[in-house]
Steps between C-alpha positions, in 0.01 A plus 500: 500500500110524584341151522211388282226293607466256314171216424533147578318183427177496692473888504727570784796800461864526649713749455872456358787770493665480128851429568750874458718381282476291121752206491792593248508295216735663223474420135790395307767270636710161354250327262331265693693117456373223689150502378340624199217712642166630363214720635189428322414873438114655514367751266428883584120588410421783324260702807367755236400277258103469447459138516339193643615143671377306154650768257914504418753552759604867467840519643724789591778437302788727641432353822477163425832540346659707788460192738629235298800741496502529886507135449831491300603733674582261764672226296140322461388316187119592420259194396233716272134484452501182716178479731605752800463757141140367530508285186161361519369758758482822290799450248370389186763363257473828258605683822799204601571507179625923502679413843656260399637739168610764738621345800743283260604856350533654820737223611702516237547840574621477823625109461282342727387185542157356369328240446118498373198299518332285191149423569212427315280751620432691170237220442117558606396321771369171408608146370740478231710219342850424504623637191326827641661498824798431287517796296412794760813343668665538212435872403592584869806305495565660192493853591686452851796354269477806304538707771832305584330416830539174661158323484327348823217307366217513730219203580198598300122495558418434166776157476316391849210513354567346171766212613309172563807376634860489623610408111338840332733680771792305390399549122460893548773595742749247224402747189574805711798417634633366160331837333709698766810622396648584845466276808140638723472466848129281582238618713325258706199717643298366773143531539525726826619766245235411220219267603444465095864277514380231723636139364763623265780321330150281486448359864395657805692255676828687597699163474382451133533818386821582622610179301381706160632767584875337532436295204491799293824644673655154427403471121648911430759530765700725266163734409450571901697775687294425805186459646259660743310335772191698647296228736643676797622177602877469589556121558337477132759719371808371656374150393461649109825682569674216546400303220584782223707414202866688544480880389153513570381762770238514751354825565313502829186648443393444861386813664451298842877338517753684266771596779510105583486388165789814329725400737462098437708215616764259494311392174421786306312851495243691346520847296215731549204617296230659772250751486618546838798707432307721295454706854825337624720593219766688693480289799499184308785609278767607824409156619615286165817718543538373880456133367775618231730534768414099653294677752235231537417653864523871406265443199243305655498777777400739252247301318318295770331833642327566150315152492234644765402752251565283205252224684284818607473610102427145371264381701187295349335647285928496370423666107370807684833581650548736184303743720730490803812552265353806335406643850848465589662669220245810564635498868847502372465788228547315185183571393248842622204235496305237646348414196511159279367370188191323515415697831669211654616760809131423645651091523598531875364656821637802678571273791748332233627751385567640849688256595729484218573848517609382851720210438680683185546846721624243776759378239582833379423466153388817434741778430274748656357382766329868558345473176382155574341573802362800335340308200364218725343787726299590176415202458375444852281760411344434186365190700343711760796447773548800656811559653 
């Protein structure tokens, strides 16, 4: 295959020869076993739509749709309108709201699994009290439950803002989970992702905090399915891990350590809810059916190679990694865009994005690799790279 030259940091260039041949990942297979596993799943924008980065998200339904099929496709559970959907960053609730309605539908249709986000996001920004905060938790955790989804309920802006304290956590997060009807899964979010969530659960001291957060676990053990950890910090997870009531999950949300902390030790192990296996789906599905098998070695040798472009993807700023997912799924031919709500495909540098067309083509994640190298060529030379 002809090589492309590709941009690095500094202004410099180096050419790289896409690999021949795409990896083969096949969908179906045994239902995955070991590990309950979700890919945090981004939206599709709408590229014809006339709109601007503060107007609503106009999103390309049919597509959106088609990949959270490729996802299920694959024996993955999606996690809906979480943050790698851009909630907060071009999906307004009204917009979360709808796909959240038809991604539920759609899953019923074709009996996958989801799970979907309850924010608080349909409030203006701003200060608000309690019993505010309260009650847009409420109407979202009302119409996930409606759906028949499992809810996830998501650290809000609007309760960091509002809580003076470690007790108006506890007093909110104790209605909601007695108001829920079906155990949630909680999502600590840390303020890499969303610099507006510094000091929740009411402390920016780690230590404190992650003291709230397991007294609220301990006071509604039977009202939690889980919980999901996204400080990128894997000695703070195994440490939280361990100290879980029985029955009560920990989905790794860290996109810098997942193989290490999937596969777990003599003490335990944590399920999976990443935005990372959004791109990785296939990859990240074959290797859950490895560990199936008691293949520690054979799974970790599939998923170690992905943390370089996991790392790559994440890297500070972290909440723009939206950008680098989207890219991806253009490269691969879910989508015949690189487009994104809130223009948020302008959030990283062709150097970037160069480089994780490498690492993912080095991987083989892309079915086509022609068409990748073909789509990254126009890219090239939108930006003036001539080739």
């Amino acid at each position: 295959m002809t090589a492309l030259l590709l941009p690095s940091p500094g202004g410099a260039t180096r050419l790289y020869t896409p690999r021949a041949e795409p990896a083969r990942f096949v969908a179906g297979g045994a239902p995955l076993a070991s590990r309950t596993v979700f890919s945090a799943a981004h939206v599709v924008a709408d590229p014809y739509a006339d709109t601007s980065p503060d107007g609503p998200a106009a999103v390309d339904w049919d597509a959106t749709l088609a990949f959270r099929r490729h996802l299920w496709s694959h024996g993955l559970g999606v996690a809906e309108a979480m943050d790698t959907a851009q909630r907060g960053m071009g999906l307004d609730w009204a917009g979360a709201a709808e796909l959240i309605r038809r991604s539920a539908a759609e899953a019923k249709a074709v009996g996958g699994l989801i799970a979907c986000g309850v924010g608080t996001d349909q409030l203006a920004p701003g200060t608000h009290s309690l019993e505010t905060v309260r009650a847009a938790y409420e109407e979202q955790l009302a119409l996930v439950e409606e759906t028949g989804s499992r809810a996830i309920l998501m650290a809000s802006r609007a309760l960091a803002a509002a809580a003076d304290g470690p007790e108006d956590y506890l007093a909110v997060y104790a209605h909601l989970l007695r108001q829920a009807t079906e155990p949630v899964v909680l999502h600590w979010l840390g303020p890499m992702f969303d610099p507006a969530l510094d000091g929740y659960w009411g402390s920016a001291d780690l230590d404190a905090a992650t003291e709230t957060f397991l007294q609220v676990i301990a006071e509604h053990p039977d009202k939690v399915d889980g919980i999901k950890i996204s400080l990128l910090d894997a000695e703070r997870e195994i440490a939280v891990r361990r100290r879980l009531p029985r029955g009560v999950r920990c989905y790794t949300g860290d996109d810098f350590n997942y193989p290490e902390l999937i596969a777990g030790d003599e003490q335990g192990f944590s399920h999976a809810l990443l935005g990372i296996f959004d791109p990785l789906g296939p990859l990240a599905a074959e290797a859950v059916r490895v560990l199936d098998t008691g293949d520690t070695k054979g799974f970790r040798e599939l998923l170690d190679p992905t943390v370089e472009l996991s790392r790559h993807l994440f890297q500070t700023p972290t909440r723009f990694y939206k950008t680098g997912v989207v890219f991806l799924s253009w490269l691969a031919g879910h989508q015949g865009h690189f487009s994104m709500i809130g223009g948020l495909q302008s959030a990283r540098s062709l150097p970037h994005l160069a480089r994780a067309y490498e690492l993912a083509d080095g991987l083989g994640l892309f079915p086509d690799p022609a068409r990748a190298a073909a789509r990254m060529r126009s890219l090239l030379g939108v930006y003036g790279v001539d080739q």
